[in-house]
PyMOL commands that place a pseudoatom at each C-alpha (Angstrom):
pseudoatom trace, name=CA, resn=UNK, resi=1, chain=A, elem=C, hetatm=0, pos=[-7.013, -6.562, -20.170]
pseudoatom trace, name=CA, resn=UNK, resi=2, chain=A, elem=C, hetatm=0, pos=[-5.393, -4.942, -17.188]
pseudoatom trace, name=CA, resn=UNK, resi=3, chain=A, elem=C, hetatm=0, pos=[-4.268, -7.800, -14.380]
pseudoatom trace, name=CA, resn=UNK, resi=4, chain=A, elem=C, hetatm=0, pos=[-5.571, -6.982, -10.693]
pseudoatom trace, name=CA, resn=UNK, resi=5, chain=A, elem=C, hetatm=0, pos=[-4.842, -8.071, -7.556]
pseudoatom trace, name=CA, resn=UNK, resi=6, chain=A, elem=C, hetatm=0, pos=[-7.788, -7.952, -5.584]
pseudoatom trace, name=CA, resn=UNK, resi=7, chain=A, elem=C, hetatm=0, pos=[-7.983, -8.193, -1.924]
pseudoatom trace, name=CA, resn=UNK, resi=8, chain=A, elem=C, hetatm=0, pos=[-11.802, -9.719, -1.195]
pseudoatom trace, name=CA, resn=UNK, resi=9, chain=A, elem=C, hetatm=0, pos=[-11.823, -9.871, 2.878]
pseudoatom trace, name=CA, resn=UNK, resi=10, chain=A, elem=C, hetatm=0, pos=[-10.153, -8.584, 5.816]
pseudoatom trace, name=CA, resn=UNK, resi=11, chain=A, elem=C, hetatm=0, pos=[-9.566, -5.107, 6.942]
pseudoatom trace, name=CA, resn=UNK, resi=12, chain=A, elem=C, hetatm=0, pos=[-8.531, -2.323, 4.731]
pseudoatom trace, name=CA, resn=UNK, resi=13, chain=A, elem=C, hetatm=0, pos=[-4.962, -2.577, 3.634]
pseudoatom trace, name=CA, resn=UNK, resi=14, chain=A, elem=C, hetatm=0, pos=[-2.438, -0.344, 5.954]
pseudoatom trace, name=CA, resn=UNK, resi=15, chain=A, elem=C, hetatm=0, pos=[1.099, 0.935, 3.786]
pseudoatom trace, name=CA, resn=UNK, resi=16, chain=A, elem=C, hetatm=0, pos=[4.068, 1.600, 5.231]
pseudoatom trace, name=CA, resn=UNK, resi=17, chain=A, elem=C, hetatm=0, pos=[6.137, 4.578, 3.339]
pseudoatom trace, name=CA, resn=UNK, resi=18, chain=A, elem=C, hetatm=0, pos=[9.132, 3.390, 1.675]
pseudoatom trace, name=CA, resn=UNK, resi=19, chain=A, elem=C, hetatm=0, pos=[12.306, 5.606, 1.697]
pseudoatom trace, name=CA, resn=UNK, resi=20, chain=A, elem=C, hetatm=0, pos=[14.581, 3.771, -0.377]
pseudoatom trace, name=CA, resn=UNK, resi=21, chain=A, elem=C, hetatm=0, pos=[16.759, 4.716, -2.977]
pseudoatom trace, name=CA, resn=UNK, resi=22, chain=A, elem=C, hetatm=0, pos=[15.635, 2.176, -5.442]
pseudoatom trace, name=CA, resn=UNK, resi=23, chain=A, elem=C, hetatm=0, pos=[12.216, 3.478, -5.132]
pseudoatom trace, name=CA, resn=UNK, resi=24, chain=A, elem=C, hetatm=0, pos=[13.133, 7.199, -6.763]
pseudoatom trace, name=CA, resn=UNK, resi=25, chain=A, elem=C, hetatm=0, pos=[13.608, 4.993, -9.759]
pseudoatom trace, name=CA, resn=UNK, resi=26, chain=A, elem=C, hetatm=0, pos=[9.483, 4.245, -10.504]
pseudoatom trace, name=CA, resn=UNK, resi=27, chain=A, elem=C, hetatm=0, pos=[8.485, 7.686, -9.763]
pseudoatom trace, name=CA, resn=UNK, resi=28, chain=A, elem=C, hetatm=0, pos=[9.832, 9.536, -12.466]
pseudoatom trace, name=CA, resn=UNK, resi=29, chain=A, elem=C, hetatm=0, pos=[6.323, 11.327, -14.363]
pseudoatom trace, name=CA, resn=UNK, resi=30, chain=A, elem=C, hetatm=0, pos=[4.334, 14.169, -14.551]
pseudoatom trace, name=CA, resn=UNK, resi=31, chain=A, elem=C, hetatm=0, pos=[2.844, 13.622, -11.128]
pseudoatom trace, name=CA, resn=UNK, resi=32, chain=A, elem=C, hetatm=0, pos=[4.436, 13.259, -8.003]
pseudoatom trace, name=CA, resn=UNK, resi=33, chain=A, elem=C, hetatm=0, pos=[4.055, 9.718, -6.379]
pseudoatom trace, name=CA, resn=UNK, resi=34, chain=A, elem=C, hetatm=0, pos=[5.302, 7.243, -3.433]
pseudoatom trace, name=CA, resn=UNK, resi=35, chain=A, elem=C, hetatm=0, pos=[5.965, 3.901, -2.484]
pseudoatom trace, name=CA, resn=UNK, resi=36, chain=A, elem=C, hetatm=0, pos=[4.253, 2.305, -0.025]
pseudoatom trace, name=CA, resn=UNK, resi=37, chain=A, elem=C, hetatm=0, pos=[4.477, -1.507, 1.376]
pseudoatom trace, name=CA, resn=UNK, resi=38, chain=A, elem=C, hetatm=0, pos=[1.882, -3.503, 2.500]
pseudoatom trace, name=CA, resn=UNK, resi=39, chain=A, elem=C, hetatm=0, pos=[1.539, -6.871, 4.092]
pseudoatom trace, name=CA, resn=UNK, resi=40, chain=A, elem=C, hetatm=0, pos=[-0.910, -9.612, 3.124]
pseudoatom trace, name=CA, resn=UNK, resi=41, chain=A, elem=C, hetatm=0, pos=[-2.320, -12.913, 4.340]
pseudoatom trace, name=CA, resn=UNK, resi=42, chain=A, elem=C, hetatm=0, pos=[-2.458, -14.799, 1.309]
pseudoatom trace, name=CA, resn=UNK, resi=43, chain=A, elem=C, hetatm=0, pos=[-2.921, -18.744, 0.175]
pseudoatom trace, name=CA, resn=UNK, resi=44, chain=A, elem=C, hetatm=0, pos=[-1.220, -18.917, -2.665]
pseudoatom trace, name=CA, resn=UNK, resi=45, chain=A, elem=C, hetatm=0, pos=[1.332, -16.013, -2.291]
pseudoatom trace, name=CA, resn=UNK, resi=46, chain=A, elem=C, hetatm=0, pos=[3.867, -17.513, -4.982]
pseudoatom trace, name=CA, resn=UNK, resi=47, chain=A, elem=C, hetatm=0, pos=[0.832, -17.651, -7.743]
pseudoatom trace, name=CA, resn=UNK, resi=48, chain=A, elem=C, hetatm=0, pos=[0.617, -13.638, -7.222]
pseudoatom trace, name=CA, resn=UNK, resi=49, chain=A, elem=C, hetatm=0, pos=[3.885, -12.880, -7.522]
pseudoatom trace, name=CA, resn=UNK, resi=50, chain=A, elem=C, hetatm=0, pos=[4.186, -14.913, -10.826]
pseudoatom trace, name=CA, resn=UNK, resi=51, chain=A, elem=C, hetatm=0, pos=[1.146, -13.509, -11.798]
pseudoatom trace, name=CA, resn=UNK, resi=52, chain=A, elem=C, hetatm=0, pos=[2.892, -10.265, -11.451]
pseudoatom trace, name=CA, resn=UNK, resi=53, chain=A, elem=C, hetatm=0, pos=[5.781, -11.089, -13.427]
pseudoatom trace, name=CA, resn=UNK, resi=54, chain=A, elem=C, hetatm=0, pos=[3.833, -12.214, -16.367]
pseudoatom trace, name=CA, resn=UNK, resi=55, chain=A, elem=C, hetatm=0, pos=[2.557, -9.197, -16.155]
pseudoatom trace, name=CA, resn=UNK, resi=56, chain=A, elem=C, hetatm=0, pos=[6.203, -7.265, -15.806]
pseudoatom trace, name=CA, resn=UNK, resi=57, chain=A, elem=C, hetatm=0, pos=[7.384, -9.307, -18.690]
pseudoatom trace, name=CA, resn=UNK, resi=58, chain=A, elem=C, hetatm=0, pos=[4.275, -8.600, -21.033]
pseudoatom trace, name=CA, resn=UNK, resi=59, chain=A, elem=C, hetatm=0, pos=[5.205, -4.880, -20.462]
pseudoatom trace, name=CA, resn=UNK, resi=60, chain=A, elem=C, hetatm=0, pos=[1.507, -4.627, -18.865]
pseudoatom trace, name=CA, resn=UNK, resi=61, chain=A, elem=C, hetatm=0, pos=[1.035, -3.068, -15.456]
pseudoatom trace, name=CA, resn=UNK, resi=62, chain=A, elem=C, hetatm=0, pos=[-1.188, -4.663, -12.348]
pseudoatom trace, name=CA, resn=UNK, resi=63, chain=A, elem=C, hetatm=0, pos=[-3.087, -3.193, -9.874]
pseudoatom trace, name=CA, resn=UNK, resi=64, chain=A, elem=C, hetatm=0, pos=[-3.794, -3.725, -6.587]
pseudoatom trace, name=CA, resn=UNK, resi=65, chain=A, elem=C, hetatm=0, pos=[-7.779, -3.739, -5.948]
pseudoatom trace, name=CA, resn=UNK, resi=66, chain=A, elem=C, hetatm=0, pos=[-8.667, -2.934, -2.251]
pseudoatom trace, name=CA, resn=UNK, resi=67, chain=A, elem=C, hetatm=0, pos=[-11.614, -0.607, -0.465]
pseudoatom trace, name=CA, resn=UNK, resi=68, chain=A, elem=C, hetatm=0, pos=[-10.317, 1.836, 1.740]
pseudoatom trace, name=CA, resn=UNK, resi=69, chain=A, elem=C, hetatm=0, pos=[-11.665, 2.327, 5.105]
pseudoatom trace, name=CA, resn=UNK, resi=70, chain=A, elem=C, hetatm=0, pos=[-14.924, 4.072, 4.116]
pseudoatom trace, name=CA, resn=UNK, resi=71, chain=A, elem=C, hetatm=0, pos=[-15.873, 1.159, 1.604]
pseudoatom trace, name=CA, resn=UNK, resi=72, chain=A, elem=C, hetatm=0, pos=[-14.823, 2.924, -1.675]
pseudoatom trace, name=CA, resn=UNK, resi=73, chain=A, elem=C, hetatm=0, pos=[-12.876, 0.979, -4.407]
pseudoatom trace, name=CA, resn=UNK, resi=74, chain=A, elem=C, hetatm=0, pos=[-9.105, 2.071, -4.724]
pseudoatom trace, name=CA, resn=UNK, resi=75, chain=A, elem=C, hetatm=0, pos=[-6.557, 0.968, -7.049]
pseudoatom trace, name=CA, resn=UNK, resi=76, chain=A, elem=C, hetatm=0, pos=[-2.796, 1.295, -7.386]
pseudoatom trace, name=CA, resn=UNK, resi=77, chain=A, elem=C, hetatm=0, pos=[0.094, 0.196, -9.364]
pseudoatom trace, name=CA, resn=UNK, resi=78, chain=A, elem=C, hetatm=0, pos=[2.144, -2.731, -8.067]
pseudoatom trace, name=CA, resn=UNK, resi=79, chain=A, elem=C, hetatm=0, pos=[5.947, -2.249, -8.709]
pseudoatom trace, name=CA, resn=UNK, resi=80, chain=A, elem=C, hetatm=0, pos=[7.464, -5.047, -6.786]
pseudoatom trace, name=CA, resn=UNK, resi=81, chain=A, elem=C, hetatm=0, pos=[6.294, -8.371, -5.034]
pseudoatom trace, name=CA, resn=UNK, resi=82, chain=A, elem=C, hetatm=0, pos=[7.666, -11.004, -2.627]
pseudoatom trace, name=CA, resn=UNK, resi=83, chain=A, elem=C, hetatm=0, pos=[5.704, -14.056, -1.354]
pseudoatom trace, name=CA, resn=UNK, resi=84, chain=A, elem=C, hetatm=0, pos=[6.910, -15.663, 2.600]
pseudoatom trace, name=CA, resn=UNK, resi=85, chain=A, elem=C, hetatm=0, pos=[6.355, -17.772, 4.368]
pseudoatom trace, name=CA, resn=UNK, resi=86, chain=A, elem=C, hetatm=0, pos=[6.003, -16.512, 7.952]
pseudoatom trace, name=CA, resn=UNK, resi=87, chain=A, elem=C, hetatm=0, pos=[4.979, -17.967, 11.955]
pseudoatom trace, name=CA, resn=UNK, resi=88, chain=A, elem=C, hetatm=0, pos=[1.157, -16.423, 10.498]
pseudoatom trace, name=CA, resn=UNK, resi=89, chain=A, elem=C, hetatm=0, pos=[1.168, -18.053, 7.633]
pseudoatom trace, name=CA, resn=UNK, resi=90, chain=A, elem=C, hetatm=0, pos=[1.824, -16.883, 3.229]
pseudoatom trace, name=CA, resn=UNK, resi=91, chain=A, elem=C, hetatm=0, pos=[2.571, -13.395, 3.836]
pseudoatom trace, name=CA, resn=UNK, resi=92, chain=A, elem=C, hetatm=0, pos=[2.730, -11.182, 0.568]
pseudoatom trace, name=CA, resn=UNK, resi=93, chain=A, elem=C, hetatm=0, pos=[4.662, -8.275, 0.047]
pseudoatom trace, name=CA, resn=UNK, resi=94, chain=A, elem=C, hetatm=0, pos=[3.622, -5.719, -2.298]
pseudoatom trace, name=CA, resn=UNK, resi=95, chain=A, elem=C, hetatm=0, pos=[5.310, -2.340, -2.810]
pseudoatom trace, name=CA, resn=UNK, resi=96, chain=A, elem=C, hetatm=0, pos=[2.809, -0.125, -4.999]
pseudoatom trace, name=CA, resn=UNK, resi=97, chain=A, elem=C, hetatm=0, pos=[2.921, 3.731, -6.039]
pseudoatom trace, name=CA, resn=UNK, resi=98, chain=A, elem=C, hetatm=0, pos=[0.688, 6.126, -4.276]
pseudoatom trace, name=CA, resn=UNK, resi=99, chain=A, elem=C, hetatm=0, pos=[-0.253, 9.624, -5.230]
pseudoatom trace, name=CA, resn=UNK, resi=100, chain=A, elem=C, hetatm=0, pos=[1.456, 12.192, -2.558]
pseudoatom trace, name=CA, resn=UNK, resi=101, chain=A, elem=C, hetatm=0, pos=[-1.961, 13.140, -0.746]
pseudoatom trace, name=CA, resn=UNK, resi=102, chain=A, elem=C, hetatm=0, pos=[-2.992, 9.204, -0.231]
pseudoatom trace, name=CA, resn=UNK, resi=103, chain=A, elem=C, hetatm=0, pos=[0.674, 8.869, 1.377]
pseudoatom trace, name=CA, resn=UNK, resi=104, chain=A, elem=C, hetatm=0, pos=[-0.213, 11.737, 3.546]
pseudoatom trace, name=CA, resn=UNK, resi=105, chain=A, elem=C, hetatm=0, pos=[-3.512, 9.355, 4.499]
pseudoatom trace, name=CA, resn=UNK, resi=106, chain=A, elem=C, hetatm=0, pos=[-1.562, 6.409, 5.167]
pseudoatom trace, name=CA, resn=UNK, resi=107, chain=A, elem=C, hetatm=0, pos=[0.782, 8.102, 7.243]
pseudoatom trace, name=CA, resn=UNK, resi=108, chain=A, elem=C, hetatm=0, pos=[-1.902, 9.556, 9.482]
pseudoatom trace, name=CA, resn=UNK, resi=109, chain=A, elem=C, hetatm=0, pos=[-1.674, 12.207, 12.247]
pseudoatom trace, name=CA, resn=UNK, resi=110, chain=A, elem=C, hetatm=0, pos=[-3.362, 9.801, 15.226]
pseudoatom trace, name=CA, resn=UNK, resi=111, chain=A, elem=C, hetatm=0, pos=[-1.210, 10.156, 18.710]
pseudoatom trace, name=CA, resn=UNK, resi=112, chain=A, elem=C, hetatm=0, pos=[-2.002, 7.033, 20.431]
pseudoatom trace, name=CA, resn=UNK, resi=113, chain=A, elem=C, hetatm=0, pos=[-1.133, 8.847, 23.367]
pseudoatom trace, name=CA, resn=UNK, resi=114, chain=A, elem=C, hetatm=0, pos=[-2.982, 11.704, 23.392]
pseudoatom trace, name=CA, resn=UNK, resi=115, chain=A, elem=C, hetatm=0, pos=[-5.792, 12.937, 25.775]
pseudoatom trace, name=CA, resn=UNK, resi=116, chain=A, elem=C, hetatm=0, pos=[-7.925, 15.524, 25.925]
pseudoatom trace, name=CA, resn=UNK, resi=117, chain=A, elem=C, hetatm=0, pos=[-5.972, 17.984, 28.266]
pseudoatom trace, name=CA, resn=UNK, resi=118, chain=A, elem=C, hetatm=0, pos=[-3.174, 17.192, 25.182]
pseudoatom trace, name=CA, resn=UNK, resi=119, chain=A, elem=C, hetatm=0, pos=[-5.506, 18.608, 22.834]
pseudoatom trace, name=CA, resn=UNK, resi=120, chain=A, elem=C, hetatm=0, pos=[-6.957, 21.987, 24.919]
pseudoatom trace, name=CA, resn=UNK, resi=121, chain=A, elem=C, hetatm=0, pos=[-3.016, 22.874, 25.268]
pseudoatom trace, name=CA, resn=UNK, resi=122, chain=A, elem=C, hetatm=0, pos=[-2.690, 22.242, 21.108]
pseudoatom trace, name=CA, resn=UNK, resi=123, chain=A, elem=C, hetatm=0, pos=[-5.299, 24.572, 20.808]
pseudoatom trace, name=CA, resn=UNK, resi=124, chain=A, elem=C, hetatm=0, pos=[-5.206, 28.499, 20.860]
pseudoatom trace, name=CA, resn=UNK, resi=125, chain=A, elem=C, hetatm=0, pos=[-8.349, 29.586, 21.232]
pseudoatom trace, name=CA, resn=UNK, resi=126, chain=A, elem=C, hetatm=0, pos=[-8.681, 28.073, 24.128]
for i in range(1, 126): cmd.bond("trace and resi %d" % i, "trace and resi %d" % (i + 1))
show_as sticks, trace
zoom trace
């Protein structure tokens, strides 16, 4: 049986790319793939991350179960996790693996600070 994480409340997850040279080392395959981080309000942050090295030390993999932000399910592998305690609260860390064109998502291409007039000058048919 495959071990899951699964996050059942709360907003959609948001991941933060990871450029760091331990990361290259859980990438290696026949797709290309990225690490992302992502912080969690949790409970019982230390059960997960012992949870997650059972799971390490079984040679099994775990997921991390959340819905993106149209509703569907979405999975991905966890390869590292950290549990503390923060001003908030249990904060969990996990770093998981993304497929290149969901890093591309969670990178994004808003401009807080954009306007309209931004956009008719971005434009060249106008």
């Amino acid at each position: 049986m495959q071990e899951k994480i699964t996050i059942i409340e709360g907003p959609s997850p948001t991941f933060e790319i990871v450029d760091e040279g331990w990361s290259t080392g859980v990438l290696e395959g026949p797709t290309l793939y990225g690490v992302a981080l992502t912080h969690l309000r949790t409970f019982n942050g230390r059960e997960l991350v012992e949870r997650c090295h059972r799971a390490w030390n079984k040679q099994d993999s775990i997921q991390l179960e959340y819905r993106d932000e149209d509703g569907l399910t979405k999975e991905a592998p966890i390869v590292a996790a950290r549990a503390a305690e923060t001003a908030e609260g249990e904060m969990l860390m996990l770093w998981v693996r993304l497929p290149d064109e969901e890093i591309e998502l969670a990178i994004g291409y808003e401009d807080d600070d954009m306007d309209e007039s931004d956009l008719d000058e971005m434009d060249p048919l106008v």
